[in-house]
Backbone and ligand atoms as CSV (ligand in chain L), in Angstrom:
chain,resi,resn,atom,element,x,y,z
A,1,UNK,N,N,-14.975,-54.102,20.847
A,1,UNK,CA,C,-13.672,-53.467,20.654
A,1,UNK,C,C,-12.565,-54.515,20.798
A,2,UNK,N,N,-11.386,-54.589,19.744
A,2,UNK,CA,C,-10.395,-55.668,20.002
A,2,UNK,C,C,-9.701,-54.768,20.639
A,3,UNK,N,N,-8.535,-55.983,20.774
A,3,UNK,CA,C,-7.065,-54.704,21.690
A,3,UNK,C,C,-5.671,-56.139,21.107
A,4,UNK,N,N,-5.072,-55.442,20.716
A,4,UNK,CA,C,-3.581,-56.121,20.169
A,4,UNK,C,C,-2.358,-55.496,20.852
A,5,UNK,N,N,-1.875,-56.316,21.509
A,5,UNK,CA,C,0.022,-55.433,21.947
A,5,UNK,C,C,0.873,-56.172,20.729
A,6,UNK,N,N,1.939,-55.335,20.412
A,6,UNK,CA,C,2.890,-55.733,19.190
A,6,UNK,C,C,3.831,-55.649,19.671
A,7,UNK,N,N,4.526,-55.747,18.814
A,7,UNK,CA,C,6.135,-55.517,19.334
A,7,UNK,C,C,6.439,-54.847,18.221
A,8,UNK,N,N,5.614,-54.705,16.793
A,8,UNK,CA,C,6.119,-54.303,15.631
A,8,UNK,C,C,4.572,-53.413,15.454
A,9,UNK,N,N,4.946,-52.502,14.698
A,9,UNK,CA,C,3.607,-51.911,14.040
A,9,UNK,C,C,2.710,-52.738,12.942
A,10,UNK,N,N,1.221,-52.555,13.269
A,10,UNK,CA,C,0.774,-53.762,12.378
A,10,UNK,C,C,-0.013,-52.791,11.051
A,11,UNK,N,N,-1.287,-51.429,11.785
A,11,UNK,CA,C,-1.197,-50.636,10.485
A,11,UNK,C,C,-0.503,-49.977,10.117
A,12,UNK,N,N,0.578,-49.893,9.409
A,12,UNK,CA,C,1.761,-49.009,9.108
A,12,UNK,C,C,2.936,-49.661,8.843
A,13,UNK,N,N,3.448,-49.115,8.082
A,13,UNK,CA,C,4.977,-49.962,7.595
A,13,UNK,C,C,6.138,-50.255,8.656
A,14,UNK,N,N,6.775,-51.493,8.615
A,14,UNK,CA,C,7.779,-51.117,9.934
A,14,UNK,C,C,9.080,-49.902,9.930
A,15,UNK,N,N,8.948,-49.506,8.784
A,15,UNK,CA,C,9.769,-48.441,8.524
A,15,UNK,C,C,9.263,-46.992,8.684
A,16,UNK,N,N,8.129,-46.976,9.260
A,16,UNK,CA,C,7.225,-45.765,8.891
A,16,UNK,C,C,7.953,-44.677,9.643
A,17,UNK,N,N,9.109,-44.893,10.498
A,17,UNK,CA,C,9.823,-43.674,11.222
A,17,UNK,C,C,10.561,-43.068,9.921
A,18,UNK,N,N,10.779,-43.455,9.180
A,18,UNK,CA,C,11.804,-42.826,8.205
A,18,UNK,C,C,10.611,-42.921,6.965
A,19,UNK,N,N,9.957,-43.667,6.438
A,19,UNK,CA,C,9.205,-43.241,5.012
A,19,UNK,C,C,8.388,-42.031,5.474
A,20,UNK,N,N,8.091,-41.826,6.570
A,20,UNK,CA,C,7.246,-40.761,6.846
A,20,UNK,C,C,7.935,-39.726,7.447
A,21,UNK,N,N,7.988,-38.201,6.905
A,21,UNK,CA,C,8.605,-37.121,7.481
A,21,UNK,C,C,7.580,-36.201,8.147
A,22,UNK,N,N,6.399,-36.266,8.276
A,22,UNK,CA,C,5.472,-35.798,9.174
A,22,UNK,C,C,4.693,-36.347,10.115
A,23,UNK,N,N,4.624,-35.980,11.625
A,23,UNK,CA,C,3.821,-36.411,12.417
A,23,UNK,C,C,2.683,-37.069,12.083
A,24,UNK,N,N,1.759,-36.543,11.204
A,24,UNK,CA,C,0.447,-37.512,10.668
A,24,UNK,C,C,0.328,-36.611,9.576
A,25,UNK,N,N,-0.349,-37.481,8.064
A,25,UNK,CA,C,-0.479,-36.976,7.098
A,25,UNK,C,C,-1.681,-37.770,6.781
A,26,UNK,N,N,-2.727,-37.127,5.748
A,26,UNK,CA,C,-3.953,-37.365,5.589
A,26,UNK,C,C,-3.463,-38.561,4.018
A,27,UNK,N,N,-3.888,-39.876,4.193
A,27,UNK,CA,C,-3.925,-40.555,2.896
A,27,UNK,C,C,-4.823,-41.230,2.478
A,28,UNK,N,N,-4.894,-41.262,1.128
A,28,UNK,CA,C,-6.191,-42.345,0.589
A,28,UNK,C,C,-5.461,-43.588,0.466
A,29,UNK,N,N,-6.437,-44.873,1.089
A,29,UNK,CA,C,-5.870,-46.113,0.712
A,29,UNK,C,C,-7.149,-46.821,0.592
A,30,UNK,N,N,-7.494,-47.669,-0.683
A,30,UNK,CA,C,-8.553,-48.591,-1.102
A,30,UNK,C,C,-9.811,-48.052,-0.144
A,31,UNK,N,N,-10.191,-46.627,-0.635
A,31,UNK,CA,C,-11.457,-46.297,-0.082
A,31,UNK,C,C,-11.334,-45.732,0.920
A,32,UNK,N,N,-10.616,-45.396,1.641
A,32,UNK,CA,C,-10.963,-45.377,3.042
A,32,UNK,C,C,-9.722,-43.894,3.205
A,33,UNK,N,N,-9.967,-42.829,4.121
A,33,UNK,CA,C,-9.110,-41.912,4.943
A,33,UNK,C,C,-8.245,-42.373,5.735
A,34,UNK,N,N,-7.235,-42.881,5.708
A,34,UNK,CA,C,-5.906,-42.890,6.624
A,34,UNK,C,C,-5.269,-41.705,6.915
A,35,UNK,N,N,-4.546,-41.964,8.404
A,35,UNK,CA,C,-4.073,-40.673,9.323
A,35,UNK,C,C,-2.685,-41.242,9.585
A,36,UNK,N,N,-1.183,-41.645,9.049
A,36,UNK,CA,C,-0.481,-42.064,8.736
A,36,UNK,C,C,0.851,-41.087,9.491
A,37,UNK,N,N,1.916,-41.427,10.338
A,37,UNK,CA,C,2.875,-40.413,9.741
A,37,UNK,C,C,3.960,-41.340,11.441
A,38,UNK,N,N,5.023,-40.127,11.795
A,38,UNK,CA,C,5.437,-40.900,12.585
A,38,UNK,C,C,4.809,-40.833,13.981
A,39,UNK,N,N,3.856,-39.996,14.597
A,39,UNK,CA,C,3.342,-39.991,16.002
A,39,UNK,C,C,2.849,-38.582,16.197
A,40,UNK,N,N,1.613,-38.657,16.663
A,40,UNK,CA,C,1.079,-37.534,17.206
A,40,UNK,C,C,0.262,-37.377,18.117
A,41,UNK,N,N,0.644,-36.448,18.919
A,41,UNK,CA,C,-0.027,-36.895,20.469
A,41,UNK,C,C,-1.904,-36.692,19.835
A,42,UNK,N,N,-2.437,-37.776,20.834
A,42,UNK,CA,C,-4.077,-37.647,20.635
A,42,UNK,C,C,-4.533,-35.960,21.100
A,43,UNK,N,N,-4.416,-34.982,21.438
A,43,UNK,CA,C,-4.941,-33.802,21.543
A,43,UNK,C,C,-4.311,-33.139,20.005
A,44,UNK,N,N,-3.869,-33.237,19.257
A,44,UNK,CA,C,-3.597,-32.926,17.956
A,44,UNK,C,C,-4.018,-33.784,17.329
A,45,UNK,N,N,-4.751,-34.809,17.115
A,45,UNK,CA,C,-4.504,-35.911,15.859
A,45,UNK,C,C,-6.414,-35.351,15.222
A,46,UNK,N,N,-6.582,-35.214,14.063
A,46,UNK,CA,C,-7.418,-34.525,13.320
A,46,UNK,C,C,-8.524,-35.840,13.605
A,47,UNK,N,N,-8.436,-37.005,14.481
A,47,UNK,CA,C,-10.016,-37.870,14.588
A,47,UNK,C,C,-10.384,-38.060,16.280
A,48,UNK,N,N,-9.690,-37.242,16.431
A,48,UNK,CA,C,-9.453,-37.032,18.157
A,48,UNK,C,C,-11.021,-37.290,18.877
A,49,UNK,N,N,-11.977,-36.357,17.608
A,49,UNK,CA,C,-13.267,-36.366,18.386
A,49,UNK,C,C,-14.066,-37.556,18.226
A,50,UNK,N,N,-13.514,-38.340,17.239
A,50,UNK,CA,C,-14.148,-39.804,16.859
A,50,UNK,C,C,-13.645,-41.064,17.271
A,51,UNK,N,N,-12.161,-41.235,17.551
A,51,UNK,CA,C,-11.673,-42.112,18.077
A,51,UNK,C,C,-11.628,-42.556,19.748
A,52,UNK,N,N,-12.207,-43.404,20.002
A,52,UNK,CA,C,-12.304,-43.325,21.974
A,52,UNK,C,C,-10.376,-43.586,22.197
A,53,UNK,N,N,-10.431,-42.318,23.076
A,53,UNK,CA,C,-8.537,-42.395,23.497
A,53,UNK,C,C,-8.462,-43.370,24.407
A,54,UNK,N,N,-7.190,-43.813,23.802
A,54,UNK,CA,C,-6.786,-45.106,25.233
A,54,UNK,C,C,-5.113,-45.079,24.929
A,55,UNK,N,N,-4.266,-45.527,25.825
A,55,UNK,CA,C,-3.391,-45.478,26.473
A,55,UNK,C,C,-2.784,-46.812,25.990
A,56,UNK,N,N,-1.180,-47.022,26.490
A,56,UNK,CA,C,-0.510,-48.130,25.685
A,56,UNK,C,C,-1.037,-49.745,26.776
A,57,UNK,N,N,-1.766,-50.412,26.366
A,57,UNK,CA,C,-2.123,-52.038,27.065
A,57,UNK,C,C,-1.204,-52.652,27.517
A,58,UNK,N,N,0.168,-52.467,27.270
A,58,UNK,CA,C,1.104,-53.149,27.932
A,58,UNK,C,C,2.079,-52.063,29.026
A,59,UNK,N,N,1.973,-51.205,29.458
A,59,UNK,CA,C,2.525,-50.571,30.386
A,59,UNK,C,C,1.722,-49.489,31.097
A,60,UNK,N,N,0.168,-49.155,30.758
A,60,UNK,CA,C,-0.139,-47.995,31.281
A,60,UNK,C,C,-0.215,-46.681,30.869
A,61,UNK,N,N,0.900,-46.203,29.992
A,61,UNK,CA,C,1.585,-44.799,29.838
A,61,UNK,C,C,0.050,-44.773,28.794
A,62,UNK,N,N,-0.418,-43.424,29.359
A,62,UNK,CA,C,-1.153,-42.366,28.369
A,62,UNK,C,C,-0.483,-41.510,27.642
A,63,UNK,N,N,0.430,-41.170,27.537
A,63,UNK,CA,C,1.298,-40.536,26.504
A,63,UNK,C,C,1.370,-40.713,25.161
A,64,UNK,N,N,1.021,-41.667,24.758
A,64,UNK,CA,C,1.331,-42.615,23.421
A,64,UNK,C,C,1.284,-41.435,22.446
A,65,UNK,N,N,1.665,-41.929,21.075
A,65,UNK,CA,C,1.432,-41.141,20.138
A,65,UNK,C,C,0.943,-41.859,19.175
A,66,UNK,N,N,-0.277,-41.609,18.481
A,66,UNK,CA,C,-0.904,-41.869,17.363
A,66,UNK,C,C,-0.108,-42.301,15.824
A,67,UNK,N,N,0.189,-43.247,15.501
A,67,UNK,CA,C,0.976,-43.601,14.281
A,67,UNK,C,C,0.152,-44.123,13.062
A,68,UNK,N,N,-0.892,-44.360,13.246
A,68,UNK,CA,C,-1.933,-44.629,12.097
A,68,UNK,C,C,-3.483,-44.734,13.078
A,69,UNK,N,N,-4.430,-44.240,11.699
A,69,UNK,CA,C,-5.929,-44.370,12.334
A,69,UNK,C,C,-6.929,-44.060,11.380
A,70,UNK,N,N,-7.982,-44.535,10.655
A,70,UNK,CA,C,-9.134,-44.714,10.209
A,70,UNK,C,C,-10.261,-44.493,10.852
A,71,UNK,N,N,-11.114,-43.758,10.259
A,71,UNK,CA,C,-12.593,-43.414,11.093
A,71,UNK,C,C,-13.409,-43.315,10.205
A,72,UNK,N,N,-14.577,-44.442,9.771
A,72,UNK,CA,C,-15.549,-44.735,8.713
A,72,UNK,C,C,-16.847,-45.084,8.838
A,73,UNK,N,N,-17.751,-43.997,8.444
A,73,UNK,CA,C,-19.366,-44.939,8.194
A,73,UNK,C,C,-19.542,-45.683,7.407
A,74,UNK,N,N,-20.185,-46.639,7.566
A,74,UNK,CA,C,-20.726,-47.494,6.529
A,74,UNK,C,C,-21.708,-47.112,5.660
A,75,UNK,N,N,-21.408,-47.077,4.335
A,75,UNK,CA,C,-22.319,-46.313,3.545
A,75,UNK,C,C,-23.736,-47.258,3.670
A,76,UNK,N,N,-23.768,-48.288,4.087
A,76,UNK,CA,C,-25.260,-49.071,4.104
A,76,UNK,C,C,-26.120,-48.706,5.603
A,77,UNK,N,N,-25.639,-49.216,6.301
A,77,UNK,CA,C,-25.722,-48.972,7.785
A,77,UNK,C,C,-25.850,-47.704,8.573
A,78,UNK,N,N,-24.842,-47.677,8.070
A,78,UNK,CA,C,-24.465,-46.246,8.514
A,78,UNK,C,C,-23.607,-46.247,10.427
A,79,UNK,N,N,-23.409,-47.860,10.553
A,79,UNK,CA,C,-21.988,-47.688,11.628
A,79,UNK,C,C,-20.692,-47.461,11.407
A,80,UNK,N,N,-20.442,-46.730,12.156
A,80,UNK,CA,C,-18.840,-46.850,12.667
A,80,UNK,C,C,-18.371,-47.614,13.007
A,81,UNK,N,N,-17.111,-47.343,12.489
A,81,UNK,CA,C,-15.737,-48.219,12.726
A,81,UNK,C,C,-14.604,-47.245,12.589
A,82,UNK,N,N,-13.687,-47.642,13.391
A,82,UNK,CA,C,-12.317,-47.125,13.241
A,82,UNK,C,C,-11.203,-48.017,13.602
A,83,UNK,N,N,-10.207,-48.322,13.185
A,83,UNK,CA,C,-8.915,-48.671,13.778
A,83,UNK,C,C,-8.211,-48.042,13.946
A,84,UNK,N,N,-6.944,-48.043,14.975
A,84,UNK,CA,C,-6.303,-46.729,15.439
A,84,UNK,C,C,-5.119,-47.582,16.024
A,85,UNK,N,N,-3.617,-47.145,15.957
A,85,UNK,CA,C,-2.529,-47.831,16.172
A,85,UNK,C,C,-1.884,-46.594,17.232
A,86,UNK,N,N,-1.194,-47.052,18.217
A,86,UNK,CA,C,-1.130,-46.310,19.203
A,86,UNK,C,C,0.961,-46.312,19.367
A,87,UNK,N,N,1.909,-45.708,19.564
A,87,UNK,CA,C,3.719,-46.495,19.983
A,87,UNK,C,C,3.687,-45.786,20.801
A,88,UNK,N,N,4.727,-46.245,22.111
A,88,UNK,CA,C,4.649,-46.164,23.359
A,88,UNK,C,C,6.213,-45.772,23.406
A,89,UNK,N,N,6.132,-45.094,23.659
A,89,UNK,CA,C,7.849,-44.498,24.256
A,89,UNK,C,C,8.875,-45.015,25.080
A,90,UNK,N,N,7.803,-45.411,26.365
A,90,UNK,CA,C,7.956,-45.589,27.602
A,90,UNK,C,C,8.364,-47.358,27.279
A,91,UNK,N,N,7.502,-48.554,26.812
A,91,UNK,CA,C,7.823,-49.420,26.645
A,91,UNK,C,C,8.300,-50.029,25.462
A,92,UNK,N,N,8.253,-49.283,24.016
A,92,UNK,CA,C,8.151,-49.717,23.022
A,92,UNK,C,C,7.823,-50.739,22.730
A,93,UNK,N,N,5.725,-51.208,23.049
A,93,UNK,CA,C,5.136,-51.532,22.396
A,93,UNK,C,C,3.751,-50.606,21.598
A,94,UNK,N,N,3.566,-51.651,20.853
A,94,UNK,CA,C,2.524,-50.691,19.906
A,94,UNK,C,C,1.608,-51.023,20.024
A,95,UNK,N,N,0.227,-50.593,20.564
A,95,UNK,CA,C,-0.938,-50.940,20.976
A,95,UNK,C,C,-2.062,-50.721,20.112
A,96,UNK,N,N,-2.888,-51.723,18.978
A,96,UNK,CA,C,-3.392,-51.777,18.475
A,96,UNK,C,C,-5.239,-51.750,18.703
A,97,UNK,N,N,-6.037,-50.768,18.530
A,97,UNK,CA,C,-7.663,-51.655,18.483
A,97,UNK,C,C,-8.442,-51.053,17.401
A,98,UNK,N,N,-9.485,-51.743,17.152
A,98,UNK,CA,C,-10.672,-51.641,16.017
A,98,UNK,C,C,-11.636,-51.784,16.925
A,99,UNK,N,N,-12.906,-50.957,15.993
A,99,UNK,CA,C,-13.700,-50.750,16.852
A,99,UNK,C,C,-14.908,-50.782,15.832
A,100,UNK,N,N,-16.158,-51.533,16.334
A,100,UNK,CA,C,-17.446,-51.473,15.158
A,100,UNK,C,C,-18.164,-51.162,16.200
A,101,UNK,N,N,-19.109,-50.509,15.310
A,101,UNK,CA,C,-20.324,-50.555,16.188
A,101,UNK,C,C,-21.667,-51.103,16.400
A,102,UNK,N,N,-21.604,-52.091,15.750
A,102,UNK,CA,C,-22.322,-53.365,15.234
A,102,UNK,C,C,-22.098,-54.364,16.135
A,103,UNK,N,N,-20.650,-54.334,16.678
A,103,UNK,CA,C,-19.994,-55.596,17.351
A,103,UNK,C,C,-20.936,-55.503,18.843
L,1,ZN,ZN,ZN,3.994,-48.892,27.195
């Protein structure tokens, strides 16, 4: 599992508070299910049961809200992976990880 602190959002546009008018919206991008929008707490976010929850890496706060996230088998393999982008209220940073299951 990696772990990234930002200061800027890395999956998602830095504008994504304003291109996006819904909490999370379901999108296709080059293959793959994206969960896109401006924040949604992890007990609402539609990969809740696939993504392991974690909290913002640079301050603690479990609160975060979900701003982008991917959850994929490998059509060969058949592992998982997901990446999942986390913004923090409390500190405004954005806490990034990917996750294989290979790794
Ligand atoms: Zn924080």
């Amino acid at each position: 599992m990696y772990e990234w602190v930002n200061d800027e959002p890395r999956l998602i546009e830095k504008d994504y508070k304003k291109r996006y008018n819904k909490p999370c919206e379901e999108i296709r991008e080059s293959g793959k299910t994206w969960y896109k929008g401006t924040g949604i707490a992890w007990e609402k976010h539609p990969l809740k049961r696939f993504i392991r929850k974690f909290g913002c890496a640079h301050c603690g706060n479990k609160g975060v809200k979900i701003i982008a996230a991917q959850f994929s088998v490998h059509p060969m393999s058949g592992d998982r992976y997901w990446d999942c982008e986390v913004f923090c209220e409390k500190c405004g940073k954005y806490t990034q990880k990917a996750y294989a299951e290979n790794d």
